[in-house]
N, C-alpha and C positions, 0 to 999 in steps of 0.2 A: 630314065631320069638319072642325072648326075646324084652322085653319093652328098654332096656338099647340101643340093637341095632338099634329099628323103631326111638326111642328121639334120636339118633347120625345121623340118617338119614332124621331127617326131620330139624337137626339141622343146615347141611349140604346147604340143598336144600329150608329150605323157603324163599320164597323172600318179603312175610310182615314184611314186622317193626314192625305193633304192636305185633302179632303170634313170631316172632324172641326176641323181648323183653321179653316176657312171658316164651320162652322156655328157655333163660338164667338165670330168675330168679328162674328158679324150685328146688324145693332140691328134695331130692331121693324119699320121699313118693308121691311129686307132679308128678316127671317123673312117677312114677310106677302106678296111678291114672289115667293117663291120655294116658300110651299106651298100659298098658294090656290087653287092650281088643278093637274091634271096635262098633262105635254104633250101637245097634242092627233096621233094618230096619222092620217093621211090618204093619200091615194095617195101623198104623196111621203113616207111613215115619217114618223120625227121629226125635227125639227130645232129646236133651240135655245140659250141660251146656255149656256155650259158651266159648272158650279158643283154645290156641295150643294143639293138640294131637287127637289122630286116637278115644279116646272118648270121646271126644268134638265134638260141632258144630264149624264151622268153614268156611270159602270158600272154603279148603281142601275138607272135608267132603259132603260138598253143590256139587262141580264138580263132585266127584265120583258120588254121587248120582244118578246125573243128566245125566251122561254117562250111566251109569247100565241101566236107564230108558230108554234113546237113545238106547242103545243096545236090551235091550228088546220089545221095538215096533219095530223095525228094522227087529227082527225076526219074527214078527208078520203080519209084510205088509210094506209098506213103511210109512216111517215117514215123515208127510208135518209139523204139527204142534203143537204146546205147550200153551195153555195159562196159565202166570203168577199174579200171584196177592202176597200179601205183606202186613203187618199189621205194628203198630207202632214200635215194639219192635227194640233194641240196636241191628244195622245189617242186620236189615230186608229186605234193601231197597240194601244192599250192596248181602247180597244172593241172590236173587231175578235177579239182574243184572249180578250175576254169574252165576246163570241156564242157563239164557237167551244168553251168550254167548257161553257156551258148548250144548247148542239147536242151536243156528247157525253152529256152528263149524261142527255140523254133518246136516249141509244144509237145515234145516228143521226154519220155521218162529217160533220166539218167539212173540208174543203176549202179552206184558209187561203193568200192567197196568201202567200209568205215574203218580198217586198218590192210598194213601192207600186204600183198597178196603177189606170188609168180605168175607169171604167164599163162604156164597150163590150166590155173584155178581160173582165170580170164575167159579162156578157151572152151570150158566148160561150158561157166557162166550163161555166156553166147549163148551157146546151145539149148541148154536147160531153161533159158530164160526165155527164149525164142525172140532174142534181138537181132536188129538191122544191122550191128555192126559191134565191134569190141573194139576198145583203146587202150593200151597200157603206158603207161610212165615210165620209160627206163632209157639209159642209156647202153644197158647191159655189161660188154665186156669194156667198155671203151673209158678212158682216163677222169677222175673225181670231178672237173670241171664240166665235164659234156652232161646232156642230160636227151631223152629223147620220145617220140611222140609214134608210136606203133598201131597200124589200124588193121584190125583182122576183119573177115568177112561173117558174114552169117552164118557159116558152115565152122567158126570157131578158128578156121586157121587163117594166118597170112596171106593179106590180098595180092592176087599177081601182078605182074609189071604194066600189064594191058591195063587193069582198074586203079592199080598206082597213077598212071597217065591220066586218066579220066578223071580221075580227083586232085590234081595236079594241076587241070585245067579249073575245072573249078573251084580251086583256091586261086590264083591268077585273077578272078574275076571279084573276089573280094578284096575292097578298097582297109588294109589295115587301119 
């Protein structure tokens, strides 16, 4: 789909204010930036700059994700559960709380932490908790703007490139 049409469509439909103000202030190079393409998801999730648009992070972006991923353990066995975790950065704490309601939504317990938490306490979590999968909220090293969306496996680490691909496809198939 041409960028001009996904920017009139999500022009349409977003119901953020702050996402909604951002889309109105775009000019052509910003709309064209920002829907040409979707973030690309890989062993390390998503990660990118934070704003309106299908390449950006966003709550948009954060939901699809987070479906794709429901959908892909769904296929896998059943899906009981998620553990979430969350770092400082601008939003973190707002995706985080967006995973976790499109983890409920497909019946399945979110496991949120209730303040910020690293990685490795994530990784644990998993474990200990004996969830389907883990998500953390970080951008990590990368510049104040970025922000990003990391999905470890049941085993508590980082999913490989093979199940990166597989949930990649099944985010694809959800309609943002």
């Amino acid at each position: 789909m041409n960028p001009a049409c996904i920017y009139k469509k999500w022009l349409e439909t977003v119901a953020d204010a702050d996402l909604k103000r951002q889309l109105l202030a775009m000019s052509e190079p910003e709309k064209n930036d920002a829907f040409y393409r979707e973030l690309a998801f890989g062993t390390g999730g998503l990660r990118g700059v934070m704003g309106a648009g299908t390449n950006r992070m966003n709550i948009y972006t954060v939901c699809r994700a987070t479906q794709g991923l429901c959908d892909f353990l769904k296929r896998r066995k059943k899906l009981t559960s998620v553990a979430i975790a969350y770092d400082s950065r601008i939003k973190s704490e707002l995706f985080a709380k967006s995973a976790a309601e499109v983890i409920a939504a497909n019946g399945a317990t979110a496991h949120i932490f209730s303040e910020l938490m690293p990685t490795p306490v994530l990784s644990y979590a998993v474990r200990e908790l004996g969830c389907d999968a883990g998500i953390v909220i970080t951008a990590s090293h990368n510049p104040s703007e970025y922000n990003g969306y990391k999905v470890y496996g049941s085993d508590g680490c980082q999913i490989t490139l093979q199940t990166a691909e597989a949930i990649q496809e099944c985010i694809k198939a959800v309609d943002i």
